[in-house]
Each structure stands twice: as C-alpha cells, then as structure tokens.
N, CA, C and O atoms as a MOPAC input file, in Angstrom:
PM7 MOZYME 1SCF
protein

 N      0.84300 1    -1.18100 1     0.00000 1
 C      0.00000 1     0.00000 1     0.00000 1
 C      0.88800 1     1.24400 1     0.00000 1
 O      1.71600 1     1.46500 1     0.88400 1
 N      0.66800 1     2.02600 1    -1.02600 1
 C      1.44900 1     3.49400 1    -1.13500 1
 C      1.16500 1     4.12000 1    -0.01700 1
 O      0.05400 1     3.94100 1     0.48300 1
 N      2.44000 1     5.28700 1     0.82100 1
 C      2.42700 1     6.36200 1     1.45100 1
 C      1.24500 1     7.19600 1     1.11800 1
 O      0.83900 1     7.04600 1    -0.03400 1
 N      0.53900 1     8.11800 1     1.93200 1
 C     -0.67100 1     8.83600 1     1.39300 1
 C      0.53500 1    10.00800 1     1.64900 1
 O      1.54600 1     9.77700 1     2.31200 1
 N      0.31000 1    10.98600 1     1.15800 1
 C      0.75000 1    12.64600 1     1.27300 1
 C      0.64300 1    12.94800 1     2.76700 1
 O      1.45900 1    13.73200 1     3.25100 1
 N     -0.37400 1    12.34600 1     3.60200 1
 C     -0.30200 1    13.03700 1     4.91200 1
 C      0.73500 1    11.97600 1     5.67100 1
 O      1.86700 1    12.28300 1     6.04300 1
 N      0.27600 1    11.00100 1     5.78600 1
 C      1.71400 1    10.37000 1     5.72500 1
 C      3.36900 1    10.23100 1     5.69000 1
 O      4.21400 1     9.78600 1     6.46600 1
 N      3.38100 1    10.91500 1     4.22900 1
 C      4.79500 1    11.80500 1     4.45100 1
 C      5.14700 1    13.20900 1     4.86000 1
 O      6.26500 1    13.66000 1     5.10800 1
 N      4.01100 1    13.79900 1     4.88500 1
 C      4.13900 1    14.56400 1     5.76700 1
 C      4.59300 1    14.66700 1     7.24600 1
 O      5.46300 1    15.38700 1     7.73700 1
 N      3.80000 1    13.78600 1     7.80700 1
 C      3.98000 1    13.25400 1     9.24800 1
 C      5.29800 1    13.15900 1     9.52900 1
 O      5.88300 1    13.61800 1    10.51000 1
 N      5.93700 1    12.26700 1     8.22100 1
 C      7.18700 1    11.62600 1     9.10800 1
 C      7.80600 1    12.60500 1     8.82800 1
 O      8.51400 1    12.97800 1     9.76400 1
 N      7.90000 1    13.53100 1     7.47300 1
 C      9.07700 1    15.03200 1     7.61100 1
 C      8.88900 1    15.75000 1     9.10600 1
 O      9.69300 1    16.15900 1     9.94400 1
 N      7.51600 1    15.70400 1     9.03600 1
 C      7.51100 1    16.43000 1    10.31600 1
 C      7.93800 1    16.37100 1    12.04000 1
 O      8.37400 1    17.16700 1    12.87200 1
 N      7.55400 1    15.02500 1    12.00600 1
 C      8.47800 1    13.93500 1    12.94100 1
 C      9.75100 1    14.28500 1    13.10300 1
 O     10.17900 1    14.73800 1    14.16400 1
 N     10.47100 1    14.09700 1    12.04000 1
 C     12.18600 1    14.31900 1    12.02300 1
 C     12.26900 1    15.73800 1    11.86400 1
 O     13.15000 1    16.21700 1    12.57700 1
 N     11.50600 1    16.76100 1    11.00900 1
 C     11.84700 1    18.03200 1    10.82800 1
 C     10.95700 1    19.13700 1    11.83400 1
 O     10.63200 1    20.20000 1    11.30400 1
 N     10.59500 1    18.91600 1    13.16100 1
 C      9.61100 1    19.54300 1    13.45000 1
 C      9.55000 1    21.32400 1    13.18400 1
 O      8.70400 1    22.02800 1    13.73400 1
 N     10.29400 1    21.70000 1    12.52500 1
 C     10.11100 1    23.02400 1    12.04000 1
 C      9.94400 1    23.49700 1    11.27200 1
 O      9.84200 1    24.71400 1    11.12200 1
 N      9.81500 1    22.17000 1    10.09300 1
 C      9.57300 1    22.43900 1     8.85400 1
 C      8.03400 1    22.28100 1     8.50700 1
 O      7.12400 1    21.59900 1     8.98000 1
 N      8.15400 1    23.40700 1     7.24800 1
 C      7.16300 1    23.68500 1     6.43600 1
 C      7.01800 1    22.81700 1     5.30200 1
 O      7.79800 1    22.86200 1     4.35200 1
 N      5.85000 1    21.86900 1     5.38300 1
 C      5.84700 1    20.64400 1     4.27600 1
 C      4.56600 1    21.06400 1     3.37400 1
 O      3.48400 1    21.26300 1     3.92700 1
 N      4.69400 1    21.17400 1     2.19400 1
 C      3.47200 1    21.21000 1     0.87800 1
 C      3.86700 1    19.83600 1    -0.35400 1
 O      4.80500 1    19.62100 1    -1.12100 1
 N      2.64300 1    19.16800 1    -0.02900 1
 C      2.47500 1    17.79300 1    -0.36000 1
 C      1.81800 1    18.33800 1    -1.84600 1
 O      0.99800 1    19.25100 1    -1.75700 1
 N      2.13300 1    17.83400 1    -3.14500 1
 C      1.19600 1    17.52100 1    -4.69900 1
 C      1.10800 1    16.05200 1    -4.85600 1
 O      1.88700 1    15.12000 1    -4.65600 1
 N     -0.08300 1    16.16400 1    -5.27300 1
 C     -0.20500 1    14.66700 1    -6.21900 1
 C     -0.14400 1    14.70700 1    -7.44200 1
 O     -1.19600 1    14.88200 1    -8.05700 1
 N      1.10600 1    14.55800 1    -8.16400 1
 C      1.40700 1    14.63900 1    -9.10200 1
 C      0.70200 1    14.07300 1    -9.92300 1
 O      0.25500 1    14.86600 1   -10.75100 1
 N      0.33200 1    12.82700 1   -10.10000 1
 C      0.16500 1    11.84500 1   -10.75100 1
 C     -1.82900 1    11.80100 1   -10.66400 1
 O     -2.58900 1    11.57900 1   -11.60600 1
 N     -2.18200 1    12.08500 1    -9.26800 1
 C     -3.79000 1    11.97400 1    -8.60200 1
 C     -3.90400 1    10.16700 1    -8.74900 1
 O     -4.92300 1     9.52600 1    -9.00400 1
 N     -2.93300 1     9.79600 1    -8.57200 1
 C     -2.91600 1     8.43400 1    -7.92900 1
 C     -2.45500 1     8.54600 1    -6.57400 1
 O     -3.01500 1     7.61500 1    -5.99500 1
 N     -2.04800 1     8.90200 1    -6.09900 1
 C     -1.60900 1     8.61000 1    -4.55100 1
 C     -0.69600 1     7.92300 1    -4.19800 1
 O     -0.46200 1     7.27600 1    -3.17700 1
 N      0.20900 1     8.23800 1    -5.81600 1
 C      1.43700 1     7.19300 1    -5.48500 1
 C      2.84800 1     7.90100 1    -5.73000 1
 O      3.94100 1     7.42400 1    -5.42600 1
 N      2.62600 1     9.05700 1    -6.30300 1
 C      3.47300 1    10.21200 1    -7.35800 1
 C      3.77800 1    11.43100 1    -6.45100 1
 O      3.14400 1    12.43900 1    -6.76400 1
 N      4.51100 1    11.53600 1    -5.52400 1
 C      3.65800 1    12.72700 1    -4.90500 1
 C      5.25600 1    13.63000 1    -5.32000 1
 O      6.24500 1    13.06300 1    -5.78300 1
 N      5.15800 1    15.19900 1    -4.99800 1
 C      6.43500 1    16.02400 1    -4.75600 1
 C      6.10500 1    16.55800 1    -3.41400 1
 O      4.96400 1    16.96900 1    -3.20500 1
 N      6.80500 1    16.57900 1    -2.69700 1
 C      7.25900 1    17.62600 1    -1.45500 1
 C      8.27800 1    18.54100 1    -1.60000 1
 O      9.40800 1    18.36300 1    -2.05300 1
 N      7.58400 1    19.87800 1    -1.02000 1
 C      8.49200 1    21.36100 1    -1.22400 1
 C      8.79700 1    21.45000 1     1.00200 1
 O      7.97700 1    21.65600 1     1.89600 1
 N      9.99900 1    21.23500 1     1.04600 1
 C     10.43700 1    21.28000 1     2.61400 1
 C     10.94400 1    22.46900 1     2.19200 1
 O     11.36500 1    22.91300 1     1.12400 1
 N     10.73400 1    23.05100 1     3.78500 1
 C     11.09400 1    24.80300 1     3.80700 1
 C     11.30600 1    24.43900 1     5.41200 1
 O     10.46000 1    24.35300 1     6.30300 1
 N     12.85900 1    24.24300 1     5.46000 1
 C     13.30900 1    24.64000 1     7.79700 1
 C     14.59800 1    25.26400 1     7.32100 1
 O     15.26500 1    25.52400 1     6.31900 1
 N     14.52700 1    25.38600 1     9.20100 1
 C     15.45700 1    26.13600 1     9.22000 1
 C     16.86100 1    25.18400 1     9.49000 1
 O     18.01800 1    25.49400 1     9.20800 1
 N     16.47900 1    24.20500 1     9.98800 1
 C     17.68700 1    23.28500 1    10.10700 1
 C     18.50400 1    22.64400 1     8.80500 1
 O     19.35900 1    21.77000 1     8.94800 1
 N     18.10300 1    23.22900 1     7.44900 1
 C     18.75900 1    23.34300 1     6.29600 1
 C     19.95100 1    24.43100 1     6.43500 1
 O     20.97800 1    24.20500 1     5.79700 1
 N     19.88600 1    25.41900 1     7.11000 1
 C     20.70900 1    26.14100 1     6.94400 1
 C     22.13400 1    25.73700 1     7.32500 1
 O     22.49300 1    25.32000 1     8.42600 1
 N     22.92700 1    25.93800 1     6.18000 1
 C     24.56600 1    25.81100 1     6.10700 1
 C     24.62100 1    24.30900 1     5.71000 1
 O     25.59600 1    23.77200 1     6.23600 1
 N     23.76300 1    23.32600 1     4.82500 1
 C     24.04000 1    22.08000 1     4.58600 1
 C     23.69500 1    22.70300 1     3.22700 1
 O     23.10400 1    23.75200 1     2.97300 1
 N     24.35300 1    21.54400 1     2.22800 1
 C     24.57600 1    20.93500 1     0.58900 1
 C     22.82000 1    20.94400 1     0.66700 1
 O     22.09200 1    21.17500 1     1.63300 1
 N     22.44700 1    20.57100 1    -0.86600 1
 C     21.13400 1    20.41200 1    -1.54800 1
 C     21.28300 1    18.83000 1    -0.71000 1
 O     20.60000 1    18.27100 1     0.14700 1
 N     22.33200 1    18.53000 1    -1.32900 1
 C     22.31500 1    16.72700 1    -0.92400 1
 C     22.08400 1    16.25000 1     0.38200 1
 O     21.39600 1    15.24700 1     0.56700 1
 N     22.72700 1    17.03800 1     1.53000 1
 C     22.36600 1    17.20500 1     2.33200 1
 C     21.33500 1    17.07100 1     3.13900 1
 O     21.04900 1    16.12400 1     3.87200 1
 N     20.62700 1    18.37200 1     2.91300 1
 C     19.03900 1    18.37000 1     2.95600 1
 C     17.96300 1    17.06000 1     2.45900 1
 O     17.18200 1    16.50400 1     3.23200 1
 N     18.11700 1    16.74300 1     1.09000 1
 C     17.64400 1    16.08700 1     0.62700 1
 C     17.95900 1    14.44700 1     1.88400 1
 O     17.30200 1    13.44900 1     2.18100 1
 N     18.60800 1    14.71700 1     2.06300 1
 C     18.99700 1    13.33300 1     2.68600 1
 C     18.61600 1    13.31600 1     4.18900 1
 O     18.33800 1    12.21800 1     4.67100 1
 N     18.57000 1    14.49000 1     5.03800 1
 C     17.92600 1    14.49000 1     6.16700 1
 C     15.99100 1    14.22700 1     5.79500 1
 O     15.40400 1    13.57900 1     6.66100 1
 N     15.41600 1    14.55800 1     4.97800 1
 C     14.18300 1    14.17400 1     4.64200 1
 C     14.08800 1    12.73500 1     4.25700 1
 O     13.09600 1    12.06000 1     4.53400 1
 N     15.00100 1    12.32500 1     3.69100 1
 C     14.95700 1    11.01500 1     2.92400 1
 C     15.39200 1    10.12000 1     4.57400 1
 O     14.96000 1     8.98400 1     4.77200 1
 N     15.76000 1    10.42200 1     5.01000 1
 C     16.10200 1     9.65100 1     6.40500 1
 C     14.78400 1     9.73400 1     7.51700 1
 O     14.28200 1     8.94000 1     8.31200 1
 N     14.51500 1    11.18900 1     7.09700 1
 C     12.96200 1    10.99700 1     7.61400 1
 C     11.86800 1     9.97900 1     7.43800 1
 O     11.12000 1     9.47200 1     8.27400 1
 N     11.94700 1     9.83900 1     6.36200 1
 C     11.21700 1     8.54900 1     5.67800 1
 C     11.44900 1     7.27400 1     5.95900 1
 O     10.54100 1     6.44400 1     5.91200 1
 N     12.65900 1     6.97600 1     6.27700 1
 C     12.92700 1     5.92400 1     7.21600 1
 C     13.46700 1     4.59800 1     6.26900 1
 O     13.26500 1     3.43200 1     6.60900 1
 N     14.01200 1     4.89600 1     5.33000 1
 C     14.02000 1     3.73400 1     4.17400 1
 C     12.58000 1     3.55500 1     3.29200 1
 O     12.40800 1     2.37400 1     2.99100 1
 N     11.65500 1     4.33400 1     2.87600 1
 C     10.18000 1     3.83300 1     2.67500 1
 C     10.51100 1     4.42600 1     1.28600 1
 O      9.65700 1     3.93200 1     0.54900 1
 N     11.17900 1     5.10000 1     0.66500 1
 C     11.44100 1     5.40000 1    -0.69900 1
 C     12.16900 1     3.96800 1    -1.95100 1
 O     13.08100 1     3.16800 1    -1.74100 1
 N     11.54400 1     4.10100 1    -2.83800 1
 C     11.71500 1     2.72000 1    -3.32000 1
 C     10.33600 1     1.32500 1    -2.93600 1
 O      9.94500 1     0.43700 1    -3.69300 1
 N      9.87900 1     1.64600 1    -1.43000 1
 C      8.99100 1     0.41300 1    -1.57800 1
 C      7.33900 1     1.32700 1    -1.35800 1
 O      6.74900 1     1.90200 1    -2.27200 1
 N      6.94600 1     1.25300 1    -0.14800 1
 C      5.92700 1     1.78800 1    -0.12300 1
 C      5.83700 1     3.45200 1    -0.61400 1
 O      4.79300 1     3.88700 1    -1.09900 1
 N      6.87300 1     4.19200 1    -0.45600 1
 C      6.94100 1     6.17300 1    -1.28400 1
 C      7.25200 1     5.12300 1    -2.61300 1
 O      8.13500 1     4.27600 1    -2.47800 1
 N      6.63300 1     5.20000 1    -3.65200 1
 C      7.00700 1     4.91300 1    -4.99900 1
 C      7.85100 1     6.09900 1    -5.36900 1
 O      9.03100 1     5.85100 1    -5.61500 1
 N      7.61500 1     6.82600 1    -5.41600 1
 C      8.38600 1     8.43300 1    -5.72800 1
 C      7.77700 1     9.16000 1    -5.35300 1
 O      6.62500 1     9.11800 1    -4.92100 1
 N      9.00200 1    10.52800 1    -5.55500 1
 C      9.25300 1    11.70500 1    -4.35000 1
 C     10.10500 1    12.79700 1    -5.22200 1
 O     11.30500 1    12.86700 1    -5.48800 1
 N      8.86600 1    13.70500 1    -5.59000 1
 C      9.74100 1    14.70400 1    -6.33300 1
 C     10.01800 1    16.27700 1    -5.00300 1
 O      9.18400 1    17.11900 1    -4.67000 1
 N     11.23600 1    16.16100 1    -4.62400 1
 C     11.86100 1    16.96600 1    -3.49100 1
 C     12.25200 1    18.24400 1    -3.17300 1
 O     13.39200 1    18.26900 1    -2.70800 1
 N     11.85500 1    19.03200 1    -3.23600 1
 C     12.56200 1    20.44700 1    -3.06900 1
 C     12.45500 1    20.64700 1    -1.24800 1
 O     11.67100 1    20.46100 1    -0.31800 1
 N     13.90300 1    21.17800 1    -1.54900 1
 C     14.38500 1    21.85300 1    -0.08200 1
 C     14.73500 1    23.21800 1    -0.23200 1
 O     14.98200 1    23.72900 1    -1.32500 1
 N     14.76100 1    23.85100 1     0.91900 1
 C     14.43800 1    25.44900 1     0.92500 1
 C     14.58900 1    25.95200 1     2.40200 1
 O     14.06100 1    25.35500 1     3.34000 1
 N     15.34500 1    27.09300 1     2.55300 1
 C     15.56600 1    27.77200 1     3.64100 1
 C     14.64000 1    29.14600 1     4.07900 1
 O     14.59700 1    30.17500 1     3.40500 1
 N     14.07600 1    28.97300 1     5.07300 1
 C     13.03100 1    30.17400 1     4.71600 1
 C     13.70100 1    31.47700 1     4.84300 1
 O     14.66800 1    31.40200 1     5.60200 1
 N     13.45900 1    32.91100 1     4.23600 1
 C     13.94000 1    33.72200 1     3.98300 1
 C     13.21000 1    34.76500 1     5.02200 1
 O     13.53500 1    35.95200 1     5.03500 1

C-alpha cells in the first residue's frame, strides 16, 4: 500500500519539526507525490544534504511503499 501525502508529511515532520511541508499529487494516484520542505535546520548544509535528512525521515520507505518523491528543499527567507 502506497504512502498517502499526509503520511509523508507526518514523518518530515516527525524528524523536521520546524519544517514547512506542501504535499502535490502529481500523478492523482496517490502514489506520485512532490514535497516542497522549507526549515530552518537546512541552513549551512549541501542540496544533498538536505535532501537526505528528509529522505532519512522517511525511514528507508522510498523505493517500496513512497514509490516516488519529487523533493525540493528550501531555507526560509
């Protein structure tokens, strides 16, 4: 069974509690989604970085149950 959007939300939020998460359904299957993360605990890390503290958020679930995850990270201004 695919991640729902609130779902991954949860768990960014879990690991990122300061972040600002906006979930799309790309696809309107419920299987496609992008997340736009906006914290502050990005600040002074790589894209890769970032990307990888979210992806750790997730807990390994990318690849089986997150089918895909289109990612933007962002420092709020």
């Amino acid at each position: 069974m695919p991640m729902s959007g609130t779902e991954i939300e949860q768990a960014i939020r879990q690991a990122l509690p300061d972040a600002t998460v906006e979930m799309t359904d790309l696809a309107g299957d419920n299987d496609h989604w992008a997340a736009k993360v906006t914290s502050p605990s990005f600040a002074g890390k790589s894209r890769v970085q970032q990307h990888k503290m979210v992806y750790d958020a997730l807990g390994g679930k990318m690849g089986g149950t997150l089918h895909a995850l289109q990612l933007t990270t962002q420092i709020p201004t």
